[in-house]
N, CA, C and O atoms as a DFTB+ gen file, in Angstrom:
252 C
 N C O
     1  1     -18.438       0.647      10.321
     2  2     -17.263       1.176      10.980
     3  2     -16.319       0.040      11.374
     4  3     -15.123       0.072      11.088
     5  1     -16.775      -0.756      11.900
     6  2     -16.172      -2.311      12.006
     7  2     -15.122      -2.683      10.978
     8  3     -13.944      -2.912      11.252
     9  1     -15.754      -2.726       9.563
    10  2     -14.857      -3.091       8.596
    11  2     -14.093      -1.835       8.333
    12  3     -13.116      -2.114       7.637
    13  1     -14.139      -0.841       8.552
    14  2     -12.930       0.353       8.108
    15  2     -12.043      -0.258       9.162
    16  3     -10.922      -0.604       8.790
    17  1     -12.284      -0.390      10.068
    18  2     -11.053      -0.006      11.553
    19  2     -10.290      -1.552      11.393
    20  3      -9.104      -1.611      11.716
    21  1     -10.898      -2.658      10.949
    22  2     -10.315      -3.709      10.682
    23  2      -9.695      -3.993       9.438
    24  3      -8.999      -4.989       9.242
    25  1     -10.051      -2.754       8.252
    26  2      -9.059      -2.456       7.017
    27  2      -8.164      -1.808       7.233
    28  3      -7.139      -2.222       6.691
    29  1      -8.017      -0.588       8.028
    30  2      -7.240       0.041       8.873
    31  2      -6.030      -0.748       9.303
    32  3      -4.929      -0.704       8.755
    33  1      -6.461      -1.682      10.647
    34  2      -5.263      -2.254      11.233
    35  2      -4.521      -3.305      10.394
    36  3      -3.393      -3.713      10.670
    37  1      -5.369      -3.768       9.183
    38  2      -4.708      -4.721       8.277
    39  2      -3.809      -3.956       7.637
    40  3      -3.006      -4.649       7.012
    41  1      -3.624      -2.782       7.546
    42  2      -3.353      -1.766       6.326
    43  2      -2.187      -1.613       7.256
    44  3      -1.341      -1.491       6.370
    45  1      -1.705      -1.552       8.033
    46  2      -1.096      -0.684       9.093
    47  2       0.214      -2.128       9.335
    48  3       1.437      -2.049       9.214
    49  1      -0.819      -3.602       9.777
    50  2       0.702      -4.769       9.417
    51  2       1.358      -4.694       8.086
    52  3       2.560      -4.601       7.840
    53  1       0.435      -4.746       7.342
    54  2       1.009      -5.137       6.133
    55  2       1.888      -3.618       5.825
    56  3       2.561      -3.963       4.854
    57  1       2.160      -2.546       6.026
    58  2       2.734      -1.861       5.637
    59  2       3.772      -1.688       6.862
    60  3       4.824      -1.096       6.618
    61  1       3.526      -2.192       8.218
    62  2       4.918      -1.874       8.958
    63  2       5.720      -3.279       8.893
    64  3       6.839      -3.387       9.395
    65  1       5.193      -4.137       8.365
    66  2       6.168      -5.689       7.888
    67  2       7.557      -5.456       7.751
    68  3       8.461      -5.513       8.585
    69  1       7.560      -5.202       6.634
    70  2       9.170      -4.927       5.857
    71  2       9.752      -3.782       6.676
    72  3      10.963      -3.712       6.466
    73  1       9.266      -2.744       7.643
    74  2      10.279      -2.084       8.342
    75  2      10.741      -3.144       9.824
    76  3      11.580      -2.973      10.708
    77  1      10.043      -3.923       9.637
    78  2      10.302      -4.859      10.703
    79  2      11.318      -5.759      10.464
    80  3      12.375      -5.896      11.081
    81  1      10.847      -6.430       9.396
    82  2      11.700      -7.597       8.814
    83  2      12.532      -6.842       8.072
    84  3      13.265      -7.778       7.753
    85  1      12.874      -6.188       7.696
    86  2      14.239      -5.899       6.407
    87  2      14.360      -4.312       6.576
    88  3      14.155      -3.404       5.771
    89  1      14.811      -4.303       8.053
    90  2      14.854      -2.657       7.970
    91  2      16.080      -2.196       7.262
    92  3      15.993      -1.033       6.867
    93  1      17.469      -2.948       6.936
    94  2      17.902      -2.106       5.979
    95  2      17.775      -2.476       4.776
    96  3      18.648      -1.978       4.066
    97  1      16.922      -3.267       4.131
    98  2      16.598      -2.780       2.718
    99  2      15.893      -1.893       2.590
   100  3      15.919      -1.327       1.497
   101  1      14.636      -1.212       4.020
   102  2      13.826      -0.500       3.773
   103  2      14.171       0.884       3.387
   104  3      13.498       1.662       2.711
   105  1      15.912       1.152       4.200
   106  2      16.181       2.035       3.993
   107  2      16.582       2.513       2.682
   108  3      16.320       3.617       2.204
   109  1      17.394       1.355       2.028
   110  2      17.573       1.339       0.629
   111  2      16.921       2.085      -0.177
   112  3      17.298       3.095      -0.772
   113  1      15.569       1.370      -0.184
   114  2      14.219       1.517      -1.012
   115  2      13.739       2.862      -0.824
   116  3      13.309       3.246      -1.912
   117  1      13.646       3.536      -0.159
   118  2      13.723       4.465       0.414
   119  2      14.012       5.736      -0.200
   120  3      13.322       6.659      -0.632
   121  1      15.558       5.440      -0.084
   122  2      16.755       6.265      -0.851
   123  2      16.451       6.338      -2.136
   124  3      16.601       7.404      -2.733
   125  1      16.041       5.372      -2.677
   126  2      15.899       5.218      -4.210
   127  2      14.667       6.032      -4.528
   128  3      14.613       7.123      -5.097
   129  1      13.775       5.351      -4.091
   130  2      12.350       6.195      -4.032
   131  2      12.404       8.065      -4.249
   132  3      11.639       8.786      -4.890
   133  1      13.631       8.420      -3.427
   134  2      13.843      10.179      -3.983
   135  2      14.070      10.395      -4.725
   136  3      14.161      11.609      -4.905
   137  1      14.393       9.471      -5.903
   138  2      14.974       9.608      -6.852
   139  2      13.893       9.747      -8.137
   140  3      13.938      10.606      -9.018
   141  1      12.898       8.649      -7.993
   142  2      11.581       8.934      -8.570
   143  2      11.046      10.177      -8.760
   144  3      10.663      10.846      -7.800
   145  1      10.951      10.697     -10.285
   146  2       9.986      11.670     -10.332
   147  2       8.680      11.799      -9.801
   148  3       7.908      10.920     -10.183
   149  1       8.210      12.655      -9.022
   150  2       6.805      13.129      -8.671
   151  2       5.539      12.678      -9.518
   152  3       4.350      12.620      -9.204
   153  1       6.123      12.414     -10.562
   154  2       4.738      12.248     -11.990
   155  2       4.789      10.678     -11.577
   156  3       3.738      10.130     -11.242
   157  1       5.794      10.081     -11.596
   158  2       5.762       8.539     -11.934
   159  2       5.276       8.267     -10.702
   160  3       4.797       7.134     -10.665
   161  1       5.179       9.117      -9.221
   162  2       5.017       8.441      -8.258
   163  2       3.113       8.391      -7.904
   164  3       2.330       7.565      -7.435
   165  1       3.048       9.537      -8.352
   166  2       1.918       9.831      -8.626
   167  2       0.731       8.442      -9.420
   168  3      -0.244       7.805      -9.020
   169  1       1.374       8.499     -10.442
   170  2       0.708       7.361     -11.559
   171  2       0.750       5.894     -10.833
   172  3      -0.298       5.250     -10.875
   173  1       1.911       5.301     -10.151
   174  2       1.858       4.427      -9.323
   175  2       1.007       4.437      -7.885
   176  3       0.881       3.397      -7.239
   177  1       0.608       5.321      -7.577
   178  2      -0.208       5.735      -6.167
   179  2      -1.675       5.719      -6.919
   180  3      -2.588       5.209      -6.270
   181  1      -1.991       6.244      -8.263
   182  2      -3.141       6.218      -8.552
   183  2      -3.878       4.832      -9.207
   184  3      -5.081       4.584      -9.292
   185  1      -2.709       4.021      -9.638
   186  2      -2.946       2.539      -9.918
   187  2      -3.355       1.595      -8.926
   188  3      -4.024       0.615      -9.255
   189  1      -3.014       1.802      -7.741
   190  2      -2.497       1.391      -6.714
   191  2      -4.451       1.471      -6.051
   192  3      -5.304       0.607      -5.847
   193  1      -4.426       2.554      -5.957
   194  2      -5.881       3.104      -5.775
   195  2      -7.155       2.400      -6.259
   196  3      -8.164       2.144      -5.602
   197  1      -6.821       2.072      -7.912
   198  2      -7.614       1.748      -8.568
   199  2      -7.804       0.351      -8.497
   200  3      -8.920      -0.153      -8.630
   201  1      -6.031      -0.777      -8.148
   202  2      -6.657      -1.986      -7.879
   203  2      -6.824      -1.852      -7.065
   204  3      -7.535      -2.843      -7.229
   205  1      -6.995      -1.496      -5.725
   206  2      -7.482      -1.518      -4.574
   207  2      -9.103      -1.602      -4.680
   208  3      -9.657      -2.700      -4.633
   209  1      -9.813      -0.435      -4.821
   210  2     -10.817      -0.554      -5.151
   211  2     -11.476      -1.369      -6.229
   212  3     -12.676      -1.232      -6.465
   213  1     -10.661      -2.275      -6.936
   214  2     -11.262      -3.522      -7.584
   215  2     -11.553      -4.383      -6.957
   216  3     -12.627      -4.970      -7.089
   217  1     -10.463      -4.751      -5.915
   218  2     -10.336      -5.743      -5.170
   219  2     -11.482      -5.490      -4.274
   220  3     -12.405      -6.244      -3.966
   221  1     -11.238      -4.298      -3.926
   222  2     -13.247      -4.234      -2.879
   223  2     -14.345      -4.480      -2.939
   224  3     -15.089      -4.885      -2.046
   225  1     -14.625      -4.194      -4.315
   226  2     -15.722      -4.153      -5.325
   227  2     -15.951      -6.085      -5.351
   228  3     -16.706      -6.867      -4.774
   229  1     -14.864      -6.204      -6.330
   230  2     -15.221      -8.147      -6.363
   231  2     -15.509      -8.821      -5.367
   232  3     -16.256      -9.799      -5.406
   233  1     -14.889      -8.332      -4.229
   234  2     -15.034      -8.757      -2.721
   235  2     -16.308      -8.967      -2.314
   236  3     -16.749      -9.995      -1.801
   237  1     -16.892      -7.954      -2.559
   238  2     -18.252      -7.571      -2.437
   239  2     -19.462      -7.799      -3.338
   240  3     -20.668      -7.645      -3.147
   241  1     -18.688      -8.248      -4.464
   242  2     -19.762      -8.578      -5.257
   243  2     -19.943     -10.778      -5.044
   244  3     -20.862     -11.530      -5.370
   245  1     -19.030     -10.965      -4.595
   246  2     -18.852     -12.653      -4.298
   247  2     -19.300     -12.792      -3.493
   248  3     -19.984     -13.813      -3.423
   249  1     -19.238     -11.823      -2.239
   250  2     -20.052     -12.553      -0.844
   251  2     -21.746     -11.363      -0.493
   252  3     -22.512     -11.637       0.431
């Protein structure tokens, strides 16, 4: 549980960063992002997934 809640709060800087630092590009990005079809966003969320869980895996397989 330790390491979820400390993947958690890592998950949580690294994704409120850029609304911090560059809040109006965030908005930009944003805007654009509606513009993205549902399919493509999809396929990028599921890539996204997949290196993620690589990166866990090797993580874990090194230490």
């Amino acid at each position: 549980m330790k390491y979820f809640l400390t993947a958690l709060g890592l998950m949580l800087i690294f994704e409120g960063m850029p609304y911090f630092v560059f809040p109006e590009r965030m908005i930009e990005f944003l805007r654009e992002i509606t513009g993205i079809p549902p399919s493509s966003l999809r396929i990028f969320g599921l890539i996204s997934i997949i290196v993620g869980l690589a990166i866990c895996y090797f993580v874990n397989m090194v230490s």
